[in-house]
Each structure stands twice: as structure tokens, then as C-alpha cells.
C-alpha positions in Angstrom: -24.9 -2.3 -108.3 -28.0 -4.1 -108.6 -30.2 -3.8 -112.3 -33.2 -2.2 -111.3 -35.9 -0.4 -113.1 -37.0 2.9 -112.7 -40.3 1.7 -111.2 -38.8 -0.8 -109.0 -36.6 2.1 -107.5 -39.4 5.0 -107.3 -41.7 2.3 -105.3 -38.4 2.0 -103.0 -38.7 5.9 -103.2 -34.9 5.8 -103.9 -35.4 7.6 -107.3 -35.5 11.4 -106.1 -37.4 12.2 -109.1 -40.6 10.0 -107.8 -40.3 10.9 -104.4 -43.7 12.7 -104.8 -45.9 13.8 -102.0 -48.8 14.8 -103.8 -51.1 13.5 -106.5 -50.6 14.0 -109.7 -54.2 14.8 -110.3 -55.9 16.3 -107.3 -53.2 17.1 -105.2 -54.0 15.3 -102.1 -51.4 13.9 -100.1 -49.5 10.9 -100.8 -50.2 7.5 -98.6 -48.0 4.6 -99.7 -49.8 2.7 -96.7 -53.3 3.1 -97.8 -52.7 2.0 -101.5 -51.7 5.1 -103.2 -48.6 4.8 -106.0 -45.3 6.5 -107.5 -44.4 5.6 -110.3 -43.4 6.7 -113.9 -46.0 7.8 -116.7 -43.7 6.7 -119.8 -40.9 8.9 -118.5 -43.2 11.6 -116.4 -42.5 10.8 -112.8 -46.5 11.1 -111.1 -48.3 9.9 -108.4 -51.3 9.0 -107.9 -54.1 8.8 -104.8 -55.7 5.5 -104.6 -59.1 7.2 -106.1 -57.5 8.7 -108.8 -55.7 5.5 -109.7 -58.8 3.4 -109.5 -60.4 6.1 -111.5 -57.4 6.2 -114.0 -57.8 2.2 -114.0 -61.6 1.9 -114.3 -61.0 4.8 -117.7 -58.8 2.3 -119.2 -60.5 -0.8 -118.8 -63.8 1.1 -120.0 -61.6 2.2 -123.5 -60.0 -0.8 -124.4 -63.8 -2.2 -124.0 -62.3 -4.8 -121.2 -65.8 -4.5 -119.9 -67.7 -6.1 -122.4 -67.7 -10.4 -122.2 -67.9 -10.9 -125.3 -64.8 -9.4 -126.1 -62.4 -10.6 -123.7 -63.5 -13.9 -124.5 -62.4 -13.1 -127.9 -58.8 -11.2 -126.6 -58.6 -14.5 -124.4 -58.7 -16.7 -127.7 -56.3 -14.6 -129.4 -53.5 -14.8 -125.9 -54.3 -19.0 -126.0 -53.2 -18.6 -129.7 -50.4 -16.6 -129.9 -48.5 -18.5 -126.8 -49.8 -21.9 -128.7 -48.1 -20.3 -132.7 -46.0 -17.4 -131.4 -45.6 -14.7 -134.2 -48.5 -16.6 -136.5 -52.0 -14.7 -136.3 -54.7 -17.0 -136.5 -55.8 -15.9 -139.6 -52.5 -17.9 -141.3 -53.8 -21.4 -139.5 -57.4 -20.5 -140.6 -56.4 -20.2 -144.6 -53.8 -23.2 -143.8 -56.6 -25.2 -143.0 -58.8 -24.2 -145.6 -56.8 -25.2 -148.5 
């Protein structure tokens, strides 16, 4: 049998505990088709309507601040850093180069 993860099966609706006809939020019907998902919530099987998705999505990104410029410039230094000195914050190199 073929590894596969629980999210790769439920969006193959082959996991009977995702096969979910209804949103998890609002309760409208499910529509695979027209962008709406099934998927897992850490180990909570949900689904979601496309506009409670995009809503769940836009919550998120407002949060983490991944609205703001400024700091996704910033997060997008930090990625360039760590694949270019995996497991060495910058901070090391920066007092490294100091001394």
C-alpha cells in the first residue's frame, strides 16, 4: 500500500472520517468543484466553504502580521539566512563578526 498522508487521502475523500458534506463553520454545503476543502485541523477532521476558508486564511495572515511590508521583508531575511547557516540564528554571525 501506498504511504499517504491523512490529508492527501481526505482530499481523495477516501478517509471516511473527512468525507464531510458540510462546513465546519456555517454549515453550508460542501463543493469540492468551486474551491471548498476537507482536510484535517491538527487531528479534527473539518471542512471548510471557500468563504470560510478565505476568511480563516485572511485571520491568519492578519495575526502573524503577514500584512505589514516591513515585516515580511524582515521574516524574508531571516528564511535567506537560515537556508544560507541552517541551525545558526543570525545573531551568532552578527557577534562572530564583531569580534
Amino acid at each position: 500500500m501506498e504511504n499517504r498522508t491523512s490529508i492527501e487521502r481526505a482530499a481523495d475523500a477516501e478517509d471516511p472520517n473527512c468525507n464531510m458534506d458540510e462546513c465546519s463553520t456555517c454549515g453550508a454545503p460542501i463543493d469540492e468543484e468551486q474551491g471548498d476543502i476537507r482536510g484535517y485541523f491538527g487531528i479534527l477532521p473539518m471542512a471548510f466553504c471557500v468563504w470560510c476558508y478565505s476568511s480563516l486564511t485572511d485571520m491568519v495572515i492578519q495575526m502573524n502580521g503577514f500584512d505589514d511590508i516591513d515585516y515580511l521583508k524582515e521574516r524574508i531575511a531571516e528564511l535567506e539566512h537560515d537556508a544560507k547557516y541552517p541551525g545558526k540564528s543570525k545573531h551568532y554571525y552578527n557577534r562572530k563578526n564583531e569580534h
